[in-house]
MOPAC internal coordinates of N, CA, C and O (Angstrom, degrees):
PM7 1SCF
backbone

  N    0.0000 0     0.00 0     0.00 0    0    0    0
  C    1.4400 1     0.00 0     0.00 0    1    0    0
  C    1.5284 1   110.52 1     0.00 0    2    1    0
  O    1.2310 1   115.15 1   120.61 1    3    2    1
  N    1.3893 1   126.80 1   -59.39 1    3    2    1
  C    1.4148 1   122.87 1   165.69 1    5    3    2
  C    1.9207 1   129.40 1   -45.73 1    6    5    3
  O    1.2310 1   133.81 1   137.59 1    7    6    5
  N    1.4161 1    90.91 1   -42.41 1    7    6    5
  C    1.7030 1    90.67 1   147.87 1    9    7    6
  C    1.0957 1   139.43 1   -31.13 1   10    9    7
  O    1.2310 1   131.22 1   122.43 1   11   10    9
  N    1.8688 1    95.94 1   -57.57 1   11   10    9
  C    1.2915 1   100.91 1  -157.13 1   13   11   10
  C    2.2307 1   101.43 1   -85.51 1   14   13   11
  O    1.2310 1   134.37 1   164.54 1   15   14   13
  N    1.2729 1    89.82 1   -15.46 1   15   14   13
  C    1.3381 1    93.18 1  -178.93 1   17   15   14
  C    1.5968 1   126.92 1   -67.12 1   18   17   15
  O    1.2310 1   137.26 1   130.92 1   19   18   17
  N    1.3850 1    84.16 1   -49.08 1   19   18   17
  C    1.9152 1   110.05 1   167.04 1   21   19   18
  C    1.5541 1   103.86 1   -42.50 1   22   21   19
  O    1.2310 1   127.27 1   111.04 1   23   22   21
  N    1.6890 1   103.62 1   -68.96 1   23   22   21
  C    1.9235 1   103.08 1   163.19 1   25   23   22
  C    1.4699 1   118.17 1   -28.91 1   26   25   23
  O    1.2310 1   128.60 1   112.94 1   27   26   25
  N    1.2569 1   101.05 1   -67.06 1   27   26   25
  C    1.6117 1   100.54 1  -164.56 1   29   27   26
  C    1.8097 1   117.34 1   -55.69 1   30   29   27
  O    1.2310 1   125.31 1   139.06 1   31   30   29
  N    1.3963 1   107.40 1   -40.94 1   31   30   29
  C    1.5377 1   142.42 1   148.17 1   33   31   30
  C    1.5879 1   111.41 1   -12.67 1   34   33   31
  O    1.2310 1   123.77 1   100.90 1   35   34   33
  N    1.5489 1   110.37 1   -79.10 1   35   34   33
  C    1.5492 1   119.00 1  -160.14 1   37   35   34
  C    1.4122 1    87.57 1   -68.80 1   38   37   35
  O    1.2310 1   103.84 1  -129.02 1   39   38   37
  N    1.0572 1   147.37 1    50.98 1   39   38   37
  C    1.7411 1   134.48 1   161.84 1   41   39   38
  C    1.5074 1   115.25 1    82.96 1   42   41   39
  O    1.2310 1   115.29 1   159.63 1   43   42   41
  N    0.9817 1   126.55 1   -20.37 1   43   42   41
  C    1.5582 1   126.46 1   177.15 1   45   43   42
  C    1.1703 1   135.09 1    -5.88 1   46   45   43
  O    1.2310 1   143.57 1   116.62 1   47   46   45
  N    1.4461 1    71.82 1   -63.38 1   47   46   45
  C    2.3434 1   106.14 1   166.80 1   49   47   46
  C    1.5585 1   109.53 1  -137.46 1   50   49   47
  O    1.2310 1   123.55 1   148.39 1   51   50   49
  N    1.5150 1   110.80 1   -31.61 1   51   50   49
  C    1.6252 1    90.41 1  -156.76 1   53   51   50
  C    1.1510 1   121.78 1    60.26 1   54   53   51
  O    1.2310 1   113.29 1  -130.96 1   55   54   53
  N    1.4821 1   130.28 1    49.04 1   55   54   53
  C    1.6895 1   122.05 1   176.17 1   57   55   54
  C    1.8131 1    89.42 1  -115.45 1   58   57   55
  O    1.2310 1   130.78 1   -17.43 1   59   58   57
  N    1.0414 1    96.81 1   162.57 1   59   58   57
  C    1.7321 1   129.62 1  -163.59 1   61   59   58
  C    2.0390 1    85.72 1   -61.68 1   62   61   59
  O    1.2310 1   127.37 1   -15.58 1   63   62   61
  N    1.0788 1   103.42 1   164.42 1   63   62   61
  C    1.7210 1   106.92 1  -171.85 1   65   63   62
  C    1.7405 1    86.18 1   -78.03 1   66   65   63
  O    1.2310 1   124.80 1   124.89 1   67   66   65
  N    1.1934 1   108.39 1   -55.11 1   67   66   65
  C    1.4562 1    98.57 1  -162.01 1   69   67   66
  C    1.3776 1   112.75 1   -59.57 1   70   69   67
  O    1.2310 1   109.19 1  -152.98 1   71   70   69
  N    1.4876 1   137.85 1    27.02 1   71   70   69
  C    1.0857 1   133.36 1   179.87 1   73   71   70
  C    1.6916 1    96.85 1  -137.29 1   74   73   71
  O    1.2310 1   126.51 1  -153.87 1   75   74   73
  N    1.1893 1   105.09 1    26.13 1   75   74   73
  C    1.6357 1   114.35 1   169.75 1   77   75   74
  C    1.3435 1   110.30 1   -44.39 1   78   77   75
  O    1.2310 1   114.62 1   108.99 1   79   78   77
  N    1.8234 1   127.79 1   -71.01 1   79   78   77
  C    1.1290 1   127.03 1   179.16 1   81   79   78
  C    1.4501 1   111.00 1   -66.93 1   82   81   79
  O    1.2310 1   110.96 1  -149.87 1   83   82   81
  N    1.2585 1   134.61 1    30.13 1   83   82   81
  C    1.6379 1   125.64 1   157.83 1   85   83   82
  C    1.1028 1   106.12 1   -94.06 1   86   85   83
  O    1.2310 1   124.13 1   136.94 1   87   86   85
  N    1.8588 1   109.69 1   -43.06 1   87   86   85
  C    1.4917 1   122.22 1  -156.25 1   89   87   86
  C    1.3405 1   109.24 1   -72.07 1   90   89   87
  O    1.2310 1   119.81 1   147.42 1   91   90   89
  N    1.8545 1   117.96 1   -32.58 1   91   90   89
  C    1.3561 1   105.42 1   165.53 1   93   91   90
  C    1.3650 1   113.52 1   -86.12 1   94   93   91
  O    1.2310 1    96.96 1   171.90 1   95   94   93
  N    0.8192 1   158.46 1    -8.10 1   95   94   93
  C    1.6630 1   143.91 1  -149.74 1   97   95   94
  C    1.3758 1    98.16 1   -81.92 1   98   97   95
  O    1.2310 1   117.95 1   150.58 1   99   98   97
  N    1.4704 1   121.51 1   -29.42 1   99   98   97
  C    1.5026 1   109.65 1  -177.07 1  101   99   98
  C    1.9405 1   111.76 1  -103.40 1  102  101   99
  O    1.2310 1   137.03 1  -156.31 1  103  102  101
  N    1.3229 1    84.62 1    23.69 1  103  102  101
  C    1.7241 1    88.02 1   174.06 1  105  103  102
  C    1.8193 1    88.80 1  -114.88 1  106  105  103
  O    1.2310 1   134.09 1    -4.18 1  107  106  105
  N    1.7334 1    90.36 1   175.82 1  107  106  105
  C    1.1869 1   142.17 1   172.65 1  109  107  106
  C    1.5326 1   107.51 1   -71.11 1  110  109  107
  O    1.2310 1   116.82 1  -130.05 1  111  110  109
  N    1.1988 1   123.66 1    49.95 1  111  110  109
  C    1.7595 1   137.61 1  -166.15 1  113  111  110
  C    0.9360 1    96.63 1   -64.83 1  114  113  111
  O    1.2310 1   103.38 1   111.88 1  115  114  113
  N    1.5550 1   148.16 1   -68.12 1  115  114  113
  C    1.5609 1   122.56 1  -155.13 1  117  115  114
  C    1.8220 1   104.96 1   -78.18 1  118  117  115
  O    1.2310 1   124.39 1   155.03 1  119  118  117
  N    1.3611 1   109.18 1   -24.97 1  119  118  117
  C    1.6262 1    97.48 1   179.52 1  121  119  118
  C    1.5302 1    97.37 1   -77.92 1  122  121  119
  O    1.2310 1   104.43 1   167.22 1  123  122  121
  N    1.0524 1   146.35 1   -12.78 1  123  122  121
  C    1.5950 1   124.69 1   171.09 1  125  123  122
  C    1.5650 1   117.66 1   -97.75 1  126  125  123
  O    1.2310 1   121.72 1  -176.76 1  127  126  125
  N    1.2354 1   114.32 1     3.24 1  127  126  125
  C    1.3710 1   135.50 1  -173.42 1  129  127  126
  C    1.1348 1   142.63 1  -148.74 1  130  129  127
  O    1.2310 1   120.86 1   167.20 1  131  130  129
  N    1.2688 1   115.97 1   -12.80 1  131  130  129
  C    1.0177 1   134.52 1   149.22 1  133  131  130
  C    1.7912 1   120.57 1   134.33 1  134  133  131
  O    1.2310 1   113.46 1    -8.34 1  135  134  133
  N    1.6393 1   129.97 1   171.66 1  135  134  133
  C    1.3818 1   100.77 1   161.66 1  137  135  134
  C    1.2007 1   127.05 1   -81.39 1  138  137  135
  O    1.2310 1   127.61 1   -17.77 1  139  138  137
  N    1.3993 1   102.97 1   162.23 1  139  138  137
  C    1.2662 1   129.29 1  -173.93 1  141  139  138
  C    1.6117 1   118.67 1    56.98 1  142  141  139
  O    1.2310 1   116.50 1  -141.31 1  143  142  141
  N    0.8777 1   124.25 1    38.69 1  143  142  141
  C    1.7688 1   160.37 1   163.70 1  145  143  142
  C    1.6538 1    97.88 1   -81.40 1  146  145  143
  O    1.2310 1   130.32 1   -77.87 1  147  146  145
  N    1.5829 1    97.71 1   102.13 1  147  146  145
  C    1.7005 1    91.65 1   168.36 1  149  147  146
  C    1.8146 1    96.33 1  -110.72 1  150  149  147
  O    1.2310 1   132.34 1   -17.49 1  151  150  149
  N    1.7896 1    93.77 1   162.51 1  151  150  149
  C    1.9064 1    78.25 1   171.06 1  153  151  150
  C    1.5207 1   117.59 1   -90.79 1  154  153  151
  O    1.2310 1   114.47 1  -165.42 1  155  154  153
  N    1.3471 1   128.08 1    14.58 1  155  154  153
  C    1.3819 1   134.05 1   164.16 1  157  155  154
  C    1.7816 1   112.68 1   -57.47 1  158  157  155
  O    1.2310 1   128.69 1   158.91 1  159  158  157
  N    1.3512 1   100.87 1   -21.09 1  159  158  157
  C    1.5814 1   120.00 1  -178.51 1  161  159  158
  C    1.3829 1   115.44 1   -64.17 1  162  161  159
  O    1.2310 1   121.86 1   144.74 1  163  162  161
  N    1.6326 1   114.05 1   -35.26 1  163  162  161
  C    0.9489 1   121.19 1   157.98 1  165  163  162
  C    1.4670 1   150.40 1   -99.98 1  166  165  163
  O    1.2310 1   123.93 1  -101.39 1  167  166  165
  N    1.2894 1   110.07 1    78.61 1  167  166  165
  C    1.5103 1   128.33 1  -167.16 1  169  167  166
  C    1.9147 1    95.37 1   -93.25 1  170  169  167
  O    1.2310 1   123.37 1    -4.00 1  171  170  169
  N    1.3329 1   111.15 1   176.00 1  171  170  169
  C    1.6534 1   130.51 1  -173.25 1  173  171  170
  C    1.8665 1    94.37 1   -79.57 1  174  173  171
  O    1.2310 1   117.79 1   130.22 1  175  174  173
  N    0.8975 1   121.81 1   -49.78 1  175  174  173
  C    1.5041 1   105.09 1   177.81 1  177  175  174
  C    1.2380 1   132.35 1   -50.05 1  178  177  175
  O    1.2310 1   133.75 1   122.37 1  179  178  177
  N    1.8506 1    91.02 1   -57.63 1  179  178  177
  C    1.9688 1    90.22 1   164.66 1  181  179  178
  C    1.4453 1   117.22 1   -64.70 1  182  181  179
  O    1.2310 1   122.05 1   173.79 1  183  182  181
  N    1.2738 1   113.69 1    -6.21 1  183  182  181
  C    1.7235 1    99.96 1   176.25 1  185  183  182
  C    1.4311 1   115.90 1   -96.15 1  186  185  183
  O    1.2310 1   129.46 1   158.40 1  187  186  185
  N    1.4550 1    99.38 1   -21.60 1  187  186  185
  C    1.6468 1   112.71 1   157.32 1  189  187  186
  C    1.1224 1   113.94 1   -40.29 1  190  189  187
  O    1.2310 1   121.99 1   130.59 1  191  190  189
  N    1.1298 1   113.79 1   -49.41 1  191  190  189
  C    1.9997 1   125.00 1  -139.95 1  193  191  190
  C    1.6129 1    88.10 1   -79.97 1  194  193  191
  O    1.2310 1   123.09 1   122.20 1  195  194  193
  N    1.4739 1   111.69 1   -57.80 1  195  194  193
  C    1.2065 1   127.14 1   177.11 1  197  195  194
  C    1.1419 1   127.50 1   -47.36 1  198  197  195
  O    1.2310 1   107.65 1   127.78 1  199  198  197
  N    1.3792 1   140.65 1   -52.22 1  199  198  197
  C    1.6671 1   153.77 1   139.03 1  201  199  198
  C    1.8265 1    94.49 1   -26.26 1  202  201  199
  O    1.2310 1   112.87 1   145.42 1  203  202  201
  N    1.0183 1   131.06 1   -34.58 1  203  202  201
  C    1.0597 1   101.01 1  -153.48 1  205  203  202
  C    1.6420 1   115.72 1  -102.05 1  206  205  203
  O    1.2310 1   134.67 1   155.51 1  207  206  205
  N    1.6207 1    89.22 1   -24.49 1  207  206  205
  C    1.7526 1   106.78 1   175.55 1  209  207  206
  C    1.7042 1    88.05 1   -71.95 1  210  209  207
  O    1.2310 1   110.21 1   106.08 1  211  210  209
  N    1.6525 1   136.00 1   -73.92 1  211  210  209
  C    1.4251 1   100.96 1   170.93 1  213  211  210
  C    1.7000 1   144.72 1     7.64 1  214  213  211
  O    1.2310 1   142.72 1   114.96 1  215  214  213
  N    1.5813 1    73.49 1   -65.04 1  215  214  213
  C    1.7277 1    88.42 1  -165.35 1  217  215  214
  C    1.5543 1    92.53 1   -67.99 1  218  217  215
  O    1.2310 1   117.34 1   131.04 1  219  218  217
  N    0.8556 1   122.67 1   -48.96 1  219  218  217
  C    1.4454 1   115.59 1   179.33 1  221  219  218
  C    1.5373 1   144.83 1   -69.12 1  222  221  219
  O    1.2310 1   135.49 1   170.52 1  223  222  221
  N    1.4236 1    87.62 1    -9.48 1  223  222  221
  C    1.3725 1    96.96 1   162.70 1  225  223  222
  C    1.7943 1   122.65 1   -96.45 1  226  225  223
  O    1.2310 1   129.13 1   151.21 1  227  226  225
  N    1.2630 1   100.01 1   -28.79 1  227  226  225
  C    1.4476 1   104.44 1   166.92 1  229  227  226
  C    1.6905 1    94.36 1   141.51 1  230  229  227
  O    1.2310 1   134.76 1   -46.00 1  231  230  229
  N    2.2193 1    89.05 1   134.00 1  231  230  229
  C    2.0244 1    80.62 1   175.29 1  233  231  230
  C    1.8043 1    95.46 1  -103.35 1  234  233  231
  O    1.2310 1   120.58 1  -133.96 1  235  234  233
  N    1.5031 1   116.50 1    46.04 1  235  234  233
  C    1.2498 1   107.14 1  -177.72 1  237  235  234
  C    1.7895 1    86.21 1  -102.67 1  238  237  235
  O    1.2310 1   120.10 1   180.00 1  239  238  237

């Protein structure tokens, strides 16, 4: 998930996080991410979940 964010991040698209699974569906997802990586994987909850264990571990 942070991968895929960093991707979305460096300019690629620039689309809003919550439009994560749009931004991949028309890419090449398992070659930038790995196999068996669909972009259905990335919905706003799991990126929730993810932002949040971050936050909790420390953004130092």
């Amino acid at each position: 998930m942070i991968k895929a964010v960093i991707l979305n991040g460096m300019g690629l698209a620039s689309s809003p996080l919550y439009l994560l699974k749009n931004f991949f569906e028309s890419k090449s997802i398992e070659h930038l991410l790995g196999e068996g990586i669909k972009a259905e994987y990335f919905n706003d909850d799991r990126l929730r979940r993810v932002l949040d264990k971050i936050y909790q571990f420390g953004l130092n």
